[in-house]
C-alpha positions in Angstrom: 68.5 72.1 10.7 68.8 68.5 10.9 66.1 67.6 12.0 64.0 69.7 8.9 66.0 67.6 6.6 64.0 64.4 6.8 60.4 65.9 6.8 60.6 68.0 3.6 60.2 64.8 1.6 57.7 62.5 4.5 55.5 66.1 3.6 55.9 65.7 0.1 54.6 62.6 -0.5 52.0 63.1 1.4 50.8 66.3 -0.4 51.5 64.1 -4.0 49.1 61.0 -2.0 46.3 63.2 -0.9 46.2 64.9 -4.7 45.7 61.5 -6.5 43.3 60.3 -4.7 41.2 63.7 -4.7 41.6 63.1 -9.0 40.6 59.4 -8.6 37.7 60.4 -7.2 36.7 63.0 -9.7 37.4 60.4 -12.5 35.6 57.4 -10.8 31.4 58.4 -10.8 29.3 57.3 -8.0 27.3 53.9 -9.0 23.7 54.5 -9.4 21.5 52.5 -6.8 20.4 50.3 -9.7 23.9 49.5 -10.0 25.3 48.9 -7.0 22.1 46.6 -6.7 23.5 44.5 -9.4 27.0 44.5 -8.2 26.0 43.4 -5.0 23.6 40.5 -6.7 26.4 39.7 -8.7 28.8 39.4 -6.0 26.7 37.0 -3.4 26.2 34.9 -7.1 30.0 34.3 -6.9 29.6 33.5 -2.8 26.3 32.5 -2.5 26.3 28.3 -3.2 29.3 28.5 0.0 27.0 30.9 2.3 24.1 28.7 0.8 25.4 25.3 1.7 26.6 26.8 5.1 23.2 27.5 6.0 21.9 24.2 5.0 24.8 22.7 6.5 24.1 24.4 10.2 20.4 22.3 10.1 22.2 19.3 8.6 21.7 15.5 8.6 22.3 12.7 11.3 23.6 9.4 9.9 22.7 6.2 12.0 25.5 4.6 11.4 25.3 0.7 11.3 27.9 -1.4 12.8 28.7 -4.8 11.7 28.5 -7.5 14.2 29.8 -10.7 13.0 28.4 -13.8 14.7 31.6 -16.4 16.5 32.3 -18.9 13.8 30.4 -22.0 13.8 31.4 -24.5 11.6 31.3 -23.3 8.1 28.7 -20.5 8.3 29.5 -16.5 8.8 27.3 -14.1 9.7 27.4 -10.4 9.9 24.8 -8.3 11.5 24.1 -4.8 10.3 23.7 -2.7 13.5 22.0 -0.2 14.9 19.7 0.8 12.0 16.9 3.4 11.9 13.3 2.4 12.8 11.4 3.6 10.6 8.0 5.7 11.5 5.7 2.5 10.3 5.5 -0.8 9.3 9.0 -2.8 9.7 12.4 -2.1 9.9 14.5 -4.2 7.8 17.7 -5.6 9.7 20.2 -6.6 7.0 22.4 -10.0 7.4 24.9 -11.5 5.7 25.5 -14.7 5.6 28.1 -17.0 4.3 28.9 -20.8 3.4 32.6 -21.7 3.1 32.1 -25.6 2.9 31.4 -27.5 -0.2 28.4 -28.7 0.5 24.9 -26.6 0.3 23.3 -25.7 3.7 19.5 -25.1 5.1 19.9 -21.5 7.3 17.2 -20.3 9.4 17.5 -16.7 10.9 15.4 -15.4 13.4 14.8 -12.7 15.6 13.3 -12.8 19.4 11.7 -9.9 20.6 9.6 -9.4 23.6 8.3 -13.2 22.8 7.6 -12.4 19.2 9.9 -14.4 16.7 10.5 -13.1 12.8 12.5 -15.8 11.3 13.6 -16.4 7.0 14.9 -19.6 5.6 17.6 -19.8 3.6 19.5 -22.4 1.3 23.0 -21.6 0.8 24.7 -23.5 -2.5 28.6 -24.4 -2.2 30.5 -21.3 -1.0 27.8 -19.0 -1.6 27.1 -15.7 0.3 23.7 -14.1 0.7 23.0 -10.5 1.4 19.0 -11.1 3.0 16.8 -8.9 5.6 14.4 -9.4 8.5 11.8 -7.6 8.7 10.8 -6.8 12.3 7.7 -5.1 13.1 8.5 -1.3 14.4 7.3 -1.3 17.7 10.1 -3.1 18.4 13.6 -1.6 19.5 15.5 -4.5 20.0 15.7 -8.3 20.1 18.5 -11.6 19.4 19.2 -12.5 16.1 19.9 -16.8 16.0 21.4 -18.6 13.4 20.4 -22.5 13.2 21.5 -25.0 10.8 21.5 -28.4 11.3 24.2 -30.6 12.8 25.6 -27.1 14.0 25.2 -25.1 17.5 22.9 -21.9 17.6 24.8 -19.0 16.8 23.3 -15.3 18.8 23.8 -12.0 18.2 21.7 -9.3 20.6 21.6 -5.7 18.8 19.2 -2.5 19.7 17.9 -0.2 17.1 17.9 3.7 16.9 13.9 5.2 16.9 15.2 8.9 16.0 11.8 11.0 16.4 12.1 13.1 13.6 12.1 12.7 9.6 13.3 9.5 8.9 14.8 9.0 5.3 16.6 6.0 3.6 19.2 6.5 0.8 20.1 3.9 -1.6 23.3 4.8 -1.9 26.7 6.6 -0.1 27.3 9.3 2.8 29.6 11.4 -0.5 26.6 10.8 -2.9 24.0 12.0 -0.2 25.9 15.2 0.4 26.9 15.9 -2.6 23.4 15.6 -3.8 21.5 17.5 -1.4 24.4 20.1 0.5 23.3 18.6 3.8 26.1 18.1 6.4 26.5 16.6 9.4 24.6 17.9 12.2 27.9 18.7 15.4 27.0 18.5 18.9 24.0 20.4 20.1 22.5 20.7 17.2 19.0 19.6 16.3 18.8 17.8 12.8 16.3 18.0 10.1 16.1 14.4 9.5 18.3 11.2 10.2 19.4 9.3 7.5 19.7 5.6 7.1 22.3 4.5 4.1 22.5 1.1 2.0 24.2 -0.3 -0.7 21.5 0.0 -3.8 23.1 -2.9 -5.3 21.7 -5.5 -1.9 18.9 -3.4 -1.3 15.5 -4.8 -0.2 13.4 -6.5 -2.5 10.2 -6.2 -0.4 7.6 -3.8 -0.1 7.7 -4.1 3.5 11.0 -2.8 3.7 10.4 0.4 2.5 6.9 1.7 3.4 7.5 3.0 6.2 10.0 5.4 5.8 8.9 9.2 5.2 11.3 9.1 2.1 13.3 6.7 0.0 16.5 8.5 -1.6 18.4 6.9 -4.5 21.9 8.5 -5.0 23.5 5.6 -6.6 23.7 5.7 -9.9 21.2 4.6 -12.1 23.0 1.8 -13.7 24.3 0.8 -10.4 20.3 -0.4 -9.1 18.9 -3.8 -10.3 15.7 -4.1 -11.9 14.2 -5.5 -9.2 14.8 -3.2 -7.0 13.8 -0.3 -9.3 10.7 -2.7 -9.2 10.1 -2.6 -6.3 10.8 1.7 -5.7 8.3 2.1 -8.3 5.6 0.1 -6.1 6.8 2.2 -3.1 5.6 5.2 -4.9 2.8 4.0 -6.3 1.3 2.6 -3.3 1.9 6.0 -1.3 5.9 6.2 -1.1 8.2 9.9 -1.4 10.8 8.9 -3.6 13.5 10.8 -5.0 16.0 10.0 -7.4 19.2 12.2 -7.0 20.0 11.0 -10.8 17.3 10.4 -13.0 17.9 7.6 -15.3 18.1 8.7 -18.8 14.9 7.0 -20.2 12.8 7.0 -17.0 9.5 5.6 -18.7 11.4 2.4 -18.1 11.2 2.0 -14.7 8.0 5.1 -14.1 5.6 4.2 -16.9 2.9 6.0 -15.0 4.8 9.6 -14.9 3.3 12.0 -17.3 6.4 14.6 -17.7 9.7 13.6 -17.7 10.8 16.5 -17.4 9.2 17.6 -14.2 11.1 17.8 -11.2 7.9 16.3 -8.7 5.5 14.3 -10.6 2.3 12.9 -8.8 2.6 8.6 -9.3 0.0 6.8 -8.1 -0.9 7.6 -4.4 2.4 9.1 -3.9 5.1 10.9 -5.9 8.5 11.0 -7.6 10.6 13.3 -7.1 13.7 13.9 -9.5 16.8 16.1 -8.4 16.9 18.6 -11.8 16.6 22.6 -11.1 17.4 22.2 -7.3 21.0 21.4 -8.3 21.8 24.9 -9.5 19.7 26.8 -6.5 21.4 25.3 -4.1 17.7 23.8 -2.6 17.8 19.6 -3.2 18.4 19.0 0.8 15.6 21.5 1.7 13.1 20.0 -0.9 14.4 16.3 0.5 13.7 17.9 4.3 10.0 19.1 3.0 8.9 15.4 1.4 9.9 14.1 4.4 8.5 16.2 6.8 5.2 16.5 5.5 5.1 12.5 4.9 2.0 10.3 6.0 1.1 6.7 5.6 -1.8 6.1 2.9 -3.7 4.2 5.4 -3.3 4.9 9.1 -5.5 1.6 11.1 -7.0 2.9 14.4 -5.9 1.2 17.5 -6.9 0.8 21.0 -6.6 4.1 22.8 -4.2 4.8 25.8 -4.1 2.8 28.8 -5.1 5.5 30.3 -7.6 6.5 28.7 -10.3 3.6 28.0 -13.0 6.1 28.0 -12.5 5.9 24.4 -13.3 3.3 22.2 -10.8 3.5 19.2 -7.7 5.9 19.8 -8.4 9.6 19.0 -12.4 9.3 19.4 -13.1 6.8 16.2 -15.6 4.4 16.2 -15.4 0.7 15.1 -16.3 0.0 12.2 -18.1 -3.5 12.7 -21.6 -3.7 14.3 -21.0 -7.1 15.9 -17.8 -5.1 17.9 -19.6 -3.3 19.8 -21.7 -4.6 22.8 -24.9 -4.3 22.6 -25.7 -2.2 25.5 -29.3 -1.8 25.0 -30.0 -5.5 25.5 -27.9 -5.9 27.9 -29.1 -3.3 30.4 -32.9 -4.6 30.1 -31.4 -8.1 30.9 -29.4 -6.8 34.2 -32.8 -5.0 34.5 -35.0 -8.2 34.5 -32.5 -10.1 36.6 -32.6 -7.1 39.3 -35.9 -7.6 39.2 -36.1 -11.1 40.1 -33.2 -11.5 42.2 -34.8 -8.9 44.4 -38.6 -8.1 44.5 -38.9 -11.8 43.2 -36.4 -13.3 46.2 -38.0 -11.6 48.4 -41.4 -12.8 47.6 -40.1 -16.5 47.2 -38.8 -16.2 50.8 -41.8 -15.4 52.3 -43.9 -18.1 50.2 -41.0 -20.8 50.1 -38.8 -20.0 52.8 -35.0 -18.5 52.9 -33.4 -22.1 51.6 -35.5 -21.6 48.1 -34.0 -18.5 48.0 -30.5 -19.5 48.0 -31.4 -22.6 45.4 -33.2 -20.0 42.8 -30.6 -17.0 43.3 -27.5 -19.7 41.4 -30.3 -21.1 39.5 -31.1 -18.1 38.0 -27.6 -16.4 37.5 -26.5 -19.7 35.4 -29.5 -19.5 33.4 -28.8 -15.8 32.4 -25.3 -16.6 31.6 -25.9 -19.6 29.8 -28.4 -17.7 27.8 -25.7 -14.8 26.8 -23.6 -17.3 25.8 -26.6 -18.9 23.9 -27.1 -15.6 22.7 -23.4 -14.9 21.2 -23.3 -18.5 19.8 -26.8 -18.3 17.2 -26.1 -14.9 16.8 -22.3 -13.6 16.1 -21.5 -17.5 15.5 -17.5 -19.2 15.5 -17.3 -16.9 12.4 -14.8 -14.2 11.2 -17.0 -10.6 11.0 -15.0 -7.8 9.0 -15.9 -4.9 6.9 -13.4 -3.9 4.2 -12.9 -0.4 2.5 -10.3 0.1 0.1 -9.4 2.8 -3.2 -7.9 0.6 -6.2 -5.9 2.3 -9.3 -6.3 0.0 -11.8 -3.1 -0.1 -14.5 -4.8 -1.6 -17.4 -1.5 -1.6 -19.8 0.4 -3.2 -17.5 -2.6 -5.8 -15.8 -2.3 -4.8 -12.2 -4.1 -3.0 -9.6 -2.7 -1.1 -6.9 -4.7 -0.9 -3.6 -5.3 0.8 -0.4 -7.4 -0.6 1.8 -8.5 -1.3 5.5 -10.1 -3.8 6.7 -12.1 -4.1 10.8 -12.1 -7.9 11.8 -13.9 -9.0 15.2 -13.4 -13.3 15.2 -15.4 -15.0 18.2 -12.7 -17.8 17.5 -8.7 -16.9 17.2 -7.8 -16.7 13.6 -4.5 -17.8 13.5 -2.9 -16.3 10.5 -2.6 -15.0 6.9 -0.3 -15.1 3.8 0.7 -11.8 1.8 2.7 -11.4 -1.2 5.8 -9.6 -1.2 4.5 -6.7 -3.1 2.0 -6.2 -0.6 1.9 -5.2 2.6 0.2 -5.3 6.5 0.6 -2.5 8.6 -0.5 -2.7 12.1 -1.5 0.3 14.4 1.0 2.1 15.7 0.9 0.7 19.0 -0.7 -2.8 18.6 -2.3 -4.7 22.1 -1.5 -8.5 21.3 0.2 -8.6 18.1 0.7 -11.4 16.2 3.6 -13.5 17.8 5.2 -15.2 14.6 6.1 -13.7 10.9 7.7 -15.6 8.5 9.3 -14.1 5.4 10.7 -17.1 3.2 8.0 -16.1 0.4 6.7 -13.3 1.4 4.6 -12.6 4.5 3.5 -14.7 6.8 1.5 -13.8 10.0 1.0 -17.0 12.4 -0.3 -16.9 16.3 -2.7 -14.3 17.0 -3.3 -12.5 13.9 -7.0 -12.0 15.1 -7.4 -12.4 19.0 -10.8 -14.2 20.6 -13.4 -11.5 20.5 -11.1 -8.7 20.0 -11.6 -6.1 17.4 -9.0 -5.0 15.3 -8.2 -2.8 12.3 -5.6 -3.9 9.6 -4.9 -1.4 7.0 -2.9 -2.5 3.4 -1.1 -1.8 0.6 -0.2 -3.6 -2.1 0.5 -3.6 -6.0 -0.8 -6.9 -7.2 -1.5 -8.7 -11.2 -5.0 -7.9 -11.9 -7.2 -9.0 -15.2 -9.9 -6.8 -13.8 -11.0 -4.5 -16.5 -14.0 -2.4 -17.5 -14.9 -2.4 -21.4 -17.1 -0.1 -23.0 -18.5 0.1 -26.6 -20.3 2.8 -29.0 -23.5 1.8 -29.5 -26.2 3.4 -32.0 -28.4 4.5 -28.9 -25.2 5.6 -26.7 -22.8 3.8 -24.4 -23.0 -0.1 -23.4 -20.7 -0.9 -20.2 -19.6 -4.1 -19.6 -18.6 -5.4 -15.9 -15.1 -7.4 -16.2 -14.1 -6.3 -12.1 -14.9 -9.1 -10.4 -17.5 -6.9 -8.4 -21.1 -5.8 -8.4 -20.8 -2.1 -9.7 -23.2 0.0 -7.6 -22.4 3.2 -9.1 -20.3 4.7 -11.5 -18.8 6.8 -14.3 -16.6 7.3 -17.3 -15.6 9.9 -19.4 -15.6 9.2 -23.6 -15.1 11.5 -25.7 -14.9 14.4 -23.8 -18.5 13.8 -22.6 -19.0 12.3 -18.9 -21.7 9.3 -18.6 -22.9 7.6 -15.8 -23.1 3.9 -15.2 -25.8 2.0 -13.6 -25.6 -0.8 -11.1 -25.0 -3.9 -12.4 -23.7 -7.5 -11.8 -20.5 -8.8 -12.3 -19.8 -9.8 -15.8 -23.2 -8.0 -16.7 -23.7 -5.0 -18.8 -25.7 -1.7 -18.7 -26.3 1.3 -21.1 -24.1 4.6 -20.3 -26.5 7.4 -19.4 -24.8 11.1 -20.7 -24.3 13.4 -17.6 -25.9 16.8 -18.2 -24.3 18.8 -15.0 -20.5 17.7 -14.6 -21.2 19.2 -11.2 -21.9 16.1 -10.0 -19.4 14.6 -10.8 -16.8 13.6 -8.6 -14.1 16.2 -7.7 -17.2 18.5 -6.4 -18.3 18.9 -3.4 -20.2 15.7 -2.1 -23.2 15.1 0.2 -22.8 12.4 2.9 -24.9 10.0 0.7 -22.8 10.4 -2.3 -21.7 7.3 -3.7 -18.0 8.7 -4.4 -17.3 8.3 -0.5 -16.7 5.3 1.5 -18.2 7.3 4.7 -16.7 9.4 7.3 -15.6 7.1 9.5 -13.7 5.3 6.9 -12.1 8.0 5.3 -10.4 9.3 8.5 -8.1 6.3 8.2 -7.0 7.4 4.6 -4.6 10.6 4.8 -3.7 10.4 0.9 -6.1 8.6 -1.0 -8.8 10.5 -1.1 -7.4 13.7 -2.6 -6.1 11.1 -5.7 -9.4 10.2 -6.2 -11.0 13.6 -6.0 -8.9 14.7 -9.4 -11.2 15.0 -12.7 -11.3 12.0 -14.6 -9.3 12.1 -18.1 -10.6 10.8 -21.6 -11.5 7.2 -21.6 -11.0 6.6 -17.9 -13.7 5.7 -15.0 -14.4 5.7 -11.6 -17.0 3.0 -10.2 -18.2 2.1 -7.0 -17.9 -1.8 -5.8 -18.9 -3.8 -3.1 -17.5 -7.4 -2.1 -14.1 -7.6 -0.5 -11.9 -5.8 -3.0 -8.6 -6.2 -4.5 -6.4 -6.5 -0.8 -4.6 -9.5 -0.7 -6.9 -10.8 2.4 -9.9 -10.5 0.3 -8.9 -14.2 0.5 -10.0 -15.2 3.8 -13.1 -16.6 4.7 -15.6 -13.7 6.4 -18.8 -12.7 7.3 -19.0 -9.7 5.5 -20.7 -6.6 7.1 -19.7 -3.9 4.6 -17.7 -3.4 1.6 -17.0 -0.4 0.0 -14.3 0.0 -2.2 -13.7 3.1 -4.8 -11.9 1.6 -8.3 -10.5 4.4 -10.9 -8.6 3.5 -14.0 -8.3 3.5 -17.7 -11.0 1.5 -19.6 -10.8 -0.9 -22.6 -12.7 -0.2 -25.9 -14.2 -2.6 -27.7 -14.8 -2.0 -31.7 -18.1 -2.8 -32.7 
């Protein structure tokens, strides 16, 4: 009996249990499928943006962290280097320095860099108690080096650093590690993991102010605020993206036609600009898919002109690297000719020695044999003398967007040099650039970057050939005019260039344009078959191409220039040496070909 006590009410409540829940479900229906669909959307909504940033999290980001390395004190000058930085996939990798002057007095600086016995130096001059946030810009081949510091009446102050050449995307962010990750939900990438691209971070506010410094990274990502960049330096993002640059602005400024003139819609998130694109952080923010977009641009990334080099050691089958041919006649030897002279000097060495002997004797034999060898080389070297000359040989080939509202032109180009004699060097601006090959045989051994670029000491080797491609975004008065006339169209040629071919569109109505001098005109002739015009498919003769051989050394260009042409723009064919800043130096020219598209000026009758 005592032991019946306790259970009657355990039973009871279990009876009372089991009966509610039996009515709860009769009450409660089953959800339909279309339901319990939208519950279960609606509930990885609330969770999704933490299982979304998770995931983008586990691919991640690697920062190279930079370490500063301040000089030992000398005298009154400080210097910090910025260490180890990301090498970008091109071009040159800025290596930032700070330097400062505590005395009273101003002071000459001159930094430098020694590398593999190739020196890249900027002079300074410090004012009282100034300090100066500058960069080097050393070539990319190049891992490491010293940094000196030399001022006079004061010892030389070193500094040896070694850089980080990641092998991936490489990406650099104007702006913080908080910014950056708040901006694209990309996290650090832990131990084992393999990253989607390595970052490289700087203070928008001392950024570069070159071109070089950023053209060779696959993206350039400003998180800063907008207010927080100067105007140069928005200057000088806008030229990276119009001469072939990803850049992506995290926070659009709030009248971007101020610093991107050129983009069409504002409110677009990626907007072609020039050869390259701008990119602008807008929708991705609420899908959760900035980083991956970011991870994409910078993937897919490409220089707009890729020179061809030597190939591999190993392989000197080859003349160019990846089977390309020179592009100068005068480089290559000219085989022919020479196999018919080691012909006819078989031919008289031997059958012709042989019959001197018997007619002369052995001892005329070993008088004509020399006499005859240093008669056939001084006639090669006769030969290369009246022939290629002590002259610079190059052919240049370039495409050229010309800004007419804003009197500038921006330009892609490549150029093939062959010198019999060294040319020692050549001055850029510093919204222009040089790039080398990736891996370059006896590069230039000096740059100087006090006012812009400088390339001293083997810019073109004896007899060596050599491919230099280019980018720059240069003030141009170049300018095509056209006005109505009462039998059609008269062109006139303001572009510095013979036009050999060309077109414009007026009106809605395409015309071509006849060869014609510079500063000469020509009547417009109406185009009957749009067809033909450029965007279609071309012939290999078509004047729209600068050739196949060319071409392969321009990744981006060319689809720019295949796009239809708007109202009241054109697209002409020059020749000449183009728009690149070393259109400058004195050359034979063997071929120019360059492709110019831009807006053209009316003029009112």
């Amino acid at each position: 009996m005592a032991s019946r006590v306790p259970r009657s009410p355990v039973l009871a409540m279990a009876l009372l249990w089991t009966a509610l829940a039996g009515a709860a479900e009769v009450a409660v229906p089953t959800p339909v499928p279309e339901a319990a669909a939208e519950v279960a959307v609606a509930a990885e909504a609330l969770t999704g943006s933490d299982t979304d940033t998770e995931k983008e999290r586990a691919g991640g980001y690697r920062e190279v962290v930079e370490t500063p390395e301040t000089f030992p004190e000398k005298g009154d000058l400080k210097a910090t280097l910025r260490s180890v930085t990301l090498v970008p996939q091109r071009g040159y990798t800025p290596i930032q320095v700070t330097v400062h002057n505590s005395s009273g007095q101003p002071r000459p600086v001159r930094l430098s860099i020694h590398a593999e016995g190739r020196i890249t130096e900027r002079s300074l001059q410090l004012g009282p108690r100034e300090r100066v946030v500058t960069y080097l810009l050393l070539p990319a081949d190049l891992q490491s080096g010293q940094l000196r510091m030399d001022s006079p009446g004061m010892p030389t102050a070193t500094e040896g650093f070694y850089l980080d050449s990641y092998q991936g995307a490489r990406v650099m962010v104007l702006g913080d590690v908080k910014s950056f990750e708040s901006a694209t939900r990309l996290g650090r990438t832990g131990d084992g993991q393999e990253p989607l691209l390595a970052t490289r971070f700087l203070d928008a506010r001392v950024a570069p102010r070159e071109l070089a410094a950023y053209v060779g990274y696959d993206a350039v990502l400003v998180t800063a605020p907008p207010e927080e960049v100067p105007d140069d330096v928005w200057a000088v993002l806008e030229s990276f993206a119009l001469s072939g640059g990803n850049l992506v602005l995290a926070h659009p400024p709030a009248n971007p036609r101020r610093h991107f003139p050129l983009i069409q819609d504002f409110g677009a998130e990626r907007s072609p600009y020039g050869f390259g694109q701008v990119r602008q952080f807008r929708d991705c923010h609420r899908f959760q898919t900035c980083g991956q977009k970011l991870v994409e641009d910078a993937s897919t990334a490409t220089s707009a002109v890729v020179p061809a080099g030597p190939p591999p050691r190993w392989d000197r089958s080859s003349l160019l690297r990846d089977g390309m041919l020179p592009l100068l006649a005068s480089a290559r030897a000219p085989v022919g000719r020479f196999m018919l002279l080691i012909f006819l000097f078989t031919l008289a060495v031997g059958p012709g020695g042989l019959m001197l002997a018997r007619r002369k004797g052995p001892l005329a034999v070993l008088v004509a044999v020399p006499t005859l060898a240093a008669v056939t080389c001084l006639s090669l070297v006769a030969w290369s003398v009246l022939v290629d000359g002590f002259r610079v040989h190059s052919a240049r080939y370039s495409f050229t967007l010309l800004d007419r509202e804003r009197s500038r032109a921006v330009t892609v180009g490549l150029t093939a040099w062959y010198a019999n004699l060294a040319e020692e060097g050549v001055t850029m601006p510093a919204s222009s650039v040089l790039l080398a090959t990736p891996e370059p045989e006896d590069p230039p051994r000096f740059l100087d970057w006090t006012q812009g670029m400088a390339l001293r000491d083997s810019f073109l080797p004896s007899r060596t050939y050599r491919e230099w491609g280019e980018v720059a975004v240069l003030p141009s008065r170049a300018r095509l005019t056209v006005r109505k006339a009462q039998d059609g169209l008269v062109v006139q040629n303001a572009l510095g260039a013979d036009v050999e071919a060309g077109i414009v569109r007026f009106q809605g109505r395409l015309w071509t344009v006849p060869a014609m001098a510079d500063g000469g005109e020509a009547s417009a002739v109406p185009l009957p078959d749009e067809t033909k015009a450029p965007g279609f498919e071309r012939e290999r003769d078509d004047p729209w191409t600068l050739g196949h051989q060319p071409e392969q050394r321009f990744p981006l260009a060319r689809g720019v220039f295949d796009d239809s042409l708007g109202d009241n723009t054109f697209l002409v064919r020059l020749g000449g040496r183009g728009f690149a800043p070393t259109a400058a130096v004195d050359v034979d020219l063997e071929a120019g070909v360059h492709l110019v598209r831009g807006g053209f000026e009316e003029v009112r009758p």
